[in-house]
Each structure stands twice: as structure tokens, then as C-alpha cells.
KOLGU-774829 format. One record per residue (C-alpha): x, y, z. Coordinates in pm, whole numbers, padded with zeros to 5 digits, always signed. Each point is the difference from the previous one (the first is absolute). Layout:
// residues N
XYZ
...
***
This chain:
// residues 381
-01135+01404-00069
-00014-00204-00346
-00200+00197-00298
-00272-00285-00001
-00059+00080+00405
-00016+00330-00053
-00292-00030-00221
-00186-00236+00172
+00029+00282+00289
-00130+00283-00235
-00299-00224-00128
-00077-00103+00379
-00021+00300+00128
-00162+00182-00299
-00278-00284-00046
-00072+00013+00368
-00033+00377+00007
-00260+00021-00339
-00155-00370+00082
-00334+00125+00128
-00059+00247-00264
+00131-00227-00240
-00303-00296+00085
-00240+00293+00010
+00113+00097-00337
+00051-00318-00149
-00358-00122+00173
-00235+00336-00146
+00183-00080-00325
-00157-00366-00021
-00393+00168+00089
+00047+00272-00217
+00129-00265-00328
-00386+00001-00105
-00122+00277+00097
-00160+00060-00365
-00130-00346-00036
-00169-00037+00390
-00156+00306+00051
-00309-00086-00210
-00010-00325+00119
+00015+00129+00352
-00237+00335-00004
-00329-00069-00172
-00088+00370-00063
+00259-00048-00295
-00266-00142-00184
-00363+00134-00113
-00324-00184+00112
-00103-00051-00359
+00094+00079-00301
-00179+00258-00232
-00033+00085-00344
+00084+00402+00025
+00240+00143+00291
-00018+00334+00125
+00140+00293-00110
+00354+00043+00159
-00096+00362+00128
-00276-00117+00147
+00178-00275+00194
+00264+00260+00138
-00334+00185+00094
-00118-00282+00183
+00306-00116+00213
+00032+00408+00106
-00319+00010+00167
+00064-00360+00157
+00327+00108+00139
-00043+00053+00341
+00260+00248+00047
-00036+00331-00130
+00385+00081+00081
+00139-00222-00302
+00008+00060-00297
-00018-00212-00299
+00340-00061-00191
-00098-00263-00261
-00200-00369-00098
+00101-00337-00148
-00255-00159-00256
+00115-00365-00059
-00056-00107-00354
-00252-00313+00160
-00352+00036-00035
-00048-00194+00372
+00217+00272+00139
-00074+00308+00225
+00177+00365-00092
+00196+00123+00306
-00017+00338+00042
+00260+00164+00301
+00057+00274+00217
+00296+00166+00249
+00017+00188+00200
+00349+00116+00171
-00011+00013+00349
+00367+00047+00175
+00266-00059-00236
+00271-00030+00307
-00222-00271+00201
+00158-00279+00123
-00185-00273-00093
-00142-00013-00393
-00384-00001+00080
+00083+00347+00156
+00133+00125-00315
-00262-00019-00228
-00367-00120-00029
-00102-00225-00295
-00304-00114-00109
-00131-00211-00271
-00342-00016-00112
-00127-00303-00214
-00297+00056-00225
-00226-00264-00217
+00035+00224-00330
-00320-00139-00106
-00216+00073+00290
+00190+00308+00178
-00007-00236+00331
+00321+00073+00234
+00101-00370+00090
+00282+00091+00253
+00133+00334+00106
+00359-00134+00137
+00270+00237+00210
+00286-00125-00202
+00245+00053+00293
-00118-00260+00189
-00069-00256-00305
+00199-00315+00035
+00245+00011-00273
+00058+00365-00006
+00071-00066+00397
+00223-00327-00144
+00197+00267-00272
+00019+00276+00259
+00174-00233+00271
+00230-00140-00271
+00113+00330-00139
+00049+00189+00303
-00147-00177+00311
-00335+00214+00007
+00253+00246+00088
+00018+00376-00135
+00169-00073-00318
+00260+00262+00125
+00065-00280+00256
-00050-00250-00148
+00162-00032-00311
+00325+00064+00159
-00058-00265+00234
-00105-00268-00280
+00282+00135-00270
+00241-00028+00221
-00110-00405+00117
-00026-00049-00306
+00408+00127-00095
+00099-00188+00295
-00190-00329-00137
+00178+00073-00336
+00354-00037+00139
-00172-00267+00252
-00035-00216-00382
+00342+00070-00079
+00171-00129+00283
-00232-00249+00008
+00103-00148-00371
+00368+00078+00136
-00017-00241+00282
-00222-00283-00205
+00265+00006-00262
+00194-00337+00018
+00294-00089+00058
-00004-00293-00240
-00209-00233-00199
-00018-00226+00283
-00147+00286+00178
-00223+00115-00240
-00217-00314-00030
-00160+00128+00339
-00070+00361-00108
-00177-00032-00300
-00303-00225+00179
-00130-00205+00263
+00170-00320+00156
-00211-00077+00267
-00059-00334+00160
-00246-00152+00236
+00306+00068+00212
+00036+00355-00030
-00015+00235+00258
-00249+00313+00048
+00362+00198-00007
+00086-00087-00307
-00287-00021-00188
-00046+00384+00120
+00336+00075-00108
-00053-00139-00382
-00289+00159-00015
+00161+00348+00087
+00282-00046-00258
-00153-00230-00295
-00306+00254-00005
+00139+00313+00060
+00280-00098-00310
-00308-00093-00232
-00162+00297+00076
+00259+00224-00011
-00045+00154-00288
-00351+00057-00014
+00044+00138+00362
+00247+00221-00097
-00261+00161-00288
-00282+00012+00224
+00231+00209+00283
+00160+00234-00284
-00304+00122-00146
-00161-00004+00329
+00284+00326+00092
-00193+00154-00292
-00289+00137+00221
+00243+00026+00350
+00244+00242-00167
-00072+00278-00231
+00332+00070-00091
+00032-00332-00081
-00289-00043-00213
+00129+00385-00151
+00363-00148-00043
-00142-00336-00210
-00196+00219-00187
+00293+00218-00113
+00227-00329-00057
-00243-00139-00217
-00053+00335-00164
+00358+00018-00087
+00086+00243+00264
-00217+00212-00108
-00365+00138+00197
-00284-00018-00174
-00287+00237+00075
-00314-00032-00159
-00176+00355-00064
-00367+00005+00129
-00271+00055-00201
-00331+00252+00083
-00339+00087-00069
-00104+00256-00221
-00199+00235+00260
-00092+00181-00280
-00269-00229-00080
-00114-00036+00379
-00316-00174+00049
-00178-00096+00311
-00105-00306-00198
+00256-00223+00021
+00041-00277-00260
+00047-00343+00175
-00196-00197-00220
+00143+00157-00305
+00337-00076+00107
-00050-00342+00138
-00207-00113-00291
+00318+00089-00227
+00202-00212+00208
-00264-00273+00002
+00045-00004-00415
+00389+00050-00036
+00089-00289+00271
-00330-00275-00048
+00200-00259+00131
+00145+00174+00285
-00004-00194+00379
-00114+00287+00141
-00002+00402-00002
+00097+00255+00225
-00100+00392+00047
+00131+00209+00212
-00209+00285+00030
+00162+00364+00018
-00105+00231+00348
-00242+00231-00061
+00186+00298+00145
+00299-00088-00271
-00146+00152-00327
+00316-00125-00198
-00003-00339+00116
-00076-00303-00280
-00148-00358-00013
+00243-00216+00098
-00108-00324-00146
+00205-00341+00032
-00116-00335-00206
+00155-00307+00177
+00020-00324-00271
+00087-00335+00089
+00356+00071-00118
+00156+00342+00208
+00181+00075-00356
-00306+00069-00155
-00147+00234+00322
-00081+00334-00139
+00003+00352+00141
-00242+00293-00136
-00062+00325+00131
-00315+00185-00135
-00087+00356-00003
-00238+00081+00332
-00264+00253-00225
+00011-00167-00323
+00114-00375+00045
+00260+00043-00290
+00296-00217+00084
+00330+00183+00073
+00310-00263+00008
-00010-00359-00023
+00237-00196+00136
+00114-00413-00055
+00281-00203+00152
+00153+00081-00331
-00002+00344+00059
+00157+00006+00336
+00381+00061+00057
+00201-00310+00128
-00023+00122+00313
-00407+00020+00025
+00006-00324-00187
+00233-00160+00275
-00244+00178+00296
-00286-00104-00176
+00066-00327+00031
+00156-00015+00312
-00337-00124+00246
-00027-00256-00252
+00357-00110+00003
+00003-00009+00364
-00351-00209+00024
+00127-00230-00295
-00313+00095-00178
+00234+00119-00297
+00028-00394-00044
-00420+00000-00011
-00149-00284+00281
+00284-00230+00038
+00210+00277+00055
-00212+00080+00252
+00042-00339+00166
+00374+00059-00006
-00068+00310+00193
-00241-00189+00252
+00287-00258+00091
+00286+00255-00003
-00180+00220+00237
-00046-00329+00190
+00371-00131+00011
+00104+00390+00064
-00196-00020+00302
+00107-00303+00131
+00386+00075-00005
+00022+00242+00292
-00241-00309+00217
+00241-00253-00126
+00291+00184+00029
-00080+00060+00377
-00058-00353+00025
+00363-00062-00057
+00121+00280+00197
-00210-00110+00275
+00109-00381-00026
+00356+00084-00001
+00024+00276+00288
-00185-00284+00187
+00235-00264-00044
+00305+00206+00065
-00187+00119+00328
-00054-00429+00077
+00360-00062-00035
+00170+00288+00202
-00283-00132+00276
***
């Protein structure tokens, strides 16, 4: 058996084993592209009926969405106020059910409440399981499977469509220039058959897209493998781990009080052009727990991370890209490298088209394996 044959076995046989998962990937990658810019399109209760001189009180919001919640079991783990005037404040709250469960809706309940922070009306209260793109994300990363499941399944798709690429390029390459005038783009003819039309299409898009594919799959293992994630993380650290130490509450100055307002109208002031602002509120059975806030800009290099002091809203550690190691910087980045995003809306496009073509190798790939075991079947008949 001659080298080139023995590839074109090993990418056979490897695309037709992670095909399926590979379209399903490729497929929940296109839907979830813009995510951010077609939910509040999509769901109405993103937005406020009207819009009001003076909002509510932030405390008093929380207040509000914990007597709407209709399930006393959860409890509330944090809110999202979008720097919009026209927008609703989310306020959420989980609850963990069976952490070994099968299925990911048996894992954990979710809910999100939306409230008009200028009347205190609850527009939507949404279980966030069953919410079409957390359902779109959840089947992409690890087939609304367990992640324990799941992630090995997808990782390991994914490893096989890596090498899939590689071989792939291997058996494009041509032999000559004569050659390579039909494998860098489309000949076709009124004349040209279904065949090979489906057979340029497998080759002269999967080599244009190769590259791009080939991010989008490598910082997809990010989230299937923790000791891959752990081992990027120490390469870009230098081979060294970096552990950040955690910061507390002074429970010396307990108060039943807590500060919300305090501490969000301090973020409010330091970040006034901020997209939007996130707190993560501490349990109230963990007395040194903090404020975890997180201000999301346009730009991810300018997000910044604050945590305040539960009892007396002093702020504890501040943290900016800047301030990260190279390895936090790399992670950081990471769902935005994989969703082009990094590269702002046209890198999002990018993404969108990739996530197409990725899909559409194993189909056309079987397309050609099909043709060909057909035709060999036709002439030993």
C-alpha cells in the first residue's frame, strides 16, 4: 500500500466514524455565531415598555424578582444590568438538582427573571435549560449530554476531525502546476456532473477553510479537556502554574445590611461606558464570600474584574487583562477566538461560514465514498 493510499484510508475511515457529530457540531456552531446580537431581537422581554426618567434601586429589583420566582428551591446567584436604558436587568437563580444525571436539564435548574427596572414589572420568567440557544450551546458542547459524557464524546470528534484536516490538505496537495489549477477553485461547466461538482466542493472548501477550521476545533478542546485547557495554560505560562490567591470578607464588620447599591453604584462611576455589568452575589450561608463583579466593554481587553467586600462594599482586588498571566490572558480569550469574535463582526462572519464548510465535509465526503463504493459495486455486477 502506497503512503498517499494509506492516508486516504485513515481520513475515510476517521471522517466516517466522527461525520455525524462533526455536522452537529459544525451546524450548532453556525446558530450559536449571533447569539449576542439575536437574542434581543428575538425575545421582547429584553426590552422595557417605556422608558423612565429614574430606575429602581438595584436592591429593590433583586427584591422583586425573589418574590416572583416561582420556586422557592433556587437560589439567586447573580444579575446582568445592560448599560441601555430600553433594556431589562436579568436577575438568575439555580438550583442543583442531580449532578450525575444523564441528560443536562437533570443536572441543574436555571432560571432567569427579566424585570422593567423602572416599573418593577417581571416581563418573562424563562427556565434557561430549555431556552433555544442555551439548548443550541448545550448540544454543541456536549450533545445535551452530562458534560462527563459529553465532552469526551465531542473532544474526541473533534481530535479525530483535526487529523481528518490534515490528511485532507495531504491528499489535495498537487502533484503539479497542471494539477493545481483545479484545486485552488471551481471549473465547472454547464457540462459538469453532480459528482464532480460535489467533489470540488469537498476539497476547494475544505482547503480554504482549513485554517480557520483548524482554530475553531483547537480552542473548541479547551472546554472538552481539562488537562488540556490546564496544559495550555502552563505552556503559555512558561511552564509554570499560576494560582491566583482568593480574596475574603472582613466578617468582622458583619452586617445583615448588605451593600448592593453601594457597590454597584461604584462600578456604575469607575466603568460609565461599560456594555454591561455583572454581580454575582455571594450565598448567604458563606459569611466570607465577596462581590464578584465583571464589566464587559465592547473590546474583551478592556473587561474588568472587581471583587467588593460583602459588609462594607470596599473593593478587595481588581483585576484587567493586563493583570492576568499569559496563561489567563490566552483562556480569556479563548470563546472569543473560537467564535471569531476576537476579529469583532466580520470575524464573526468568518466563524458563521467556517462552521458551515466544517459541517458540510463529513456530508460531502460521504458523497464521494458513497459514489465510488457504488460504482465499483456496478462494475463487478
Amino acid at each position: 500500500m502506497t503512503f498517499k493510499k494509506l492516508i486516504l484510508k485513515i481520513h475515510l475511515w476517521l471522517g466516517l466514524a466522527s461525520g455525524l457529530i462533526v455536522v452537529i457540531l459544525g451546524i450548532t456552531g453556525c446558530l450559536y455565531s449571533f447569539e449576542e446580537e439575536l437574542r434581543p431581537i428575538v425575545h421582547d422581554y429584553y426590552h422595557v415598555d417605556q422608558v423612565k426618567e429614574k430606575k429602581l434601586p438595584l436592591s429593590q429589583i433583586i427584591e422583586i424578582a425573589k418574590k416572583a420566582n416561582k420556586n422557592p428551591k433556587e437560589s439567586i446567584s447573580g444579575c446582568r444590568i445592560l448599560n441601555e436604558n430600553d433594556r431589562t436587568v436579568i436577575v438568575w437563580f439555580y438550583e442543583e438538582l442531580n449532578p450525575d444525571a444523564f441528560w443536562y436539564w437533570n443536572q441543574y435548574q436555571s432560571t432567569y427573571l427579566y424585570v422593567d427596572p423602572y416599573s418593577g414589572a417581571v416581563k418573562k420568567q424563562e427556565n434557561v435549560n430549555f431556552e433555544f440557544f442555551v439548548f443550541v450551546r448545550m448540544l454543541h458542547q456536549t450533545l445535551c449530554l452530562n458534560s462527563k459524557i459529553g465532552d469526551p464524546i465531542t473532544g474526541t470528534a473533534t481530535i479525530i476531525f483535526i487529523i481528518s484536516l490534515i490528511t485532507g490538505l495531504i491528499l489535495w496537495w498537487p502533484k503539479n502546476k497542471q494539477a493545481a489549477k483545479q484545486r485552488f477553485w471551481f471549473q465547472w461547466k454547464n457540462s459538469t456532473k453532480w459528482k464532480r461538482k460535489n467533489y470540488d466542493l469537498h476539497n476547494i472548501l475544505g482547503f480554504y477553510s482549513m485554517l480557520f477550521a483548524l482554530l475553531i476545533a483547537l480552542t473548541g478542546l479547551v472546554w472538552a479537556f481539562q488537562s488540556y485547557d490546564k496544559g495550555l495554560q502552563w505552556l503559555f505560562n512558561g511552564g509554570k502554574t499560576f494560582k491566583r490567591e482568593k480574596v475574603v470578607s472582613d466578617t468582622t464588620q458583619f452586617t445583615k445590611n448588605r451593600p448592593l447599591d453601594k457597590i454597584y453604584a461604584s462600578v456604575k462611576q469607575s466603568h460609565p461606558e461599560a456594555k454591561s455589568y455583572y454581580m454575582f452575589l455571594p450565598k448567604e450561608t458563606d459569611s466570607l464570600a465577596t462581590y464578584n463583579t465583571f464589566i464587559r466593554y465592547k473590546s474583551r481587553f478592556d473587561d474588568t474584574a472587581t471583587d467588593y467586600d460583602q459588609y462594607t462594599a470596599k473593593p478587595l482586588r481588581t483585576i484587567k487583562y493586563k493583570d492576568k498571566s499569559n496563561g489567563e490572558k490566552f483562556r480569556f480569550i479563548n470563546y472569543d477566538l473560537h467564535v471569531g469574535s476576537i476579529l469583532g463582526f466580520p470575524g464573526k462572519v468568518l466563524a458563521f461560514f467556517a462552521s458551515l464548510i466544517c459541517a458540510s465535509l463529513p456530508i460531502t465526503g460521504f458523497l464521494i465514498w458513497w459514489g465510488r463504493n457504488n460504482k465499483k459495486k456496478k462494475q463487478s455486477t
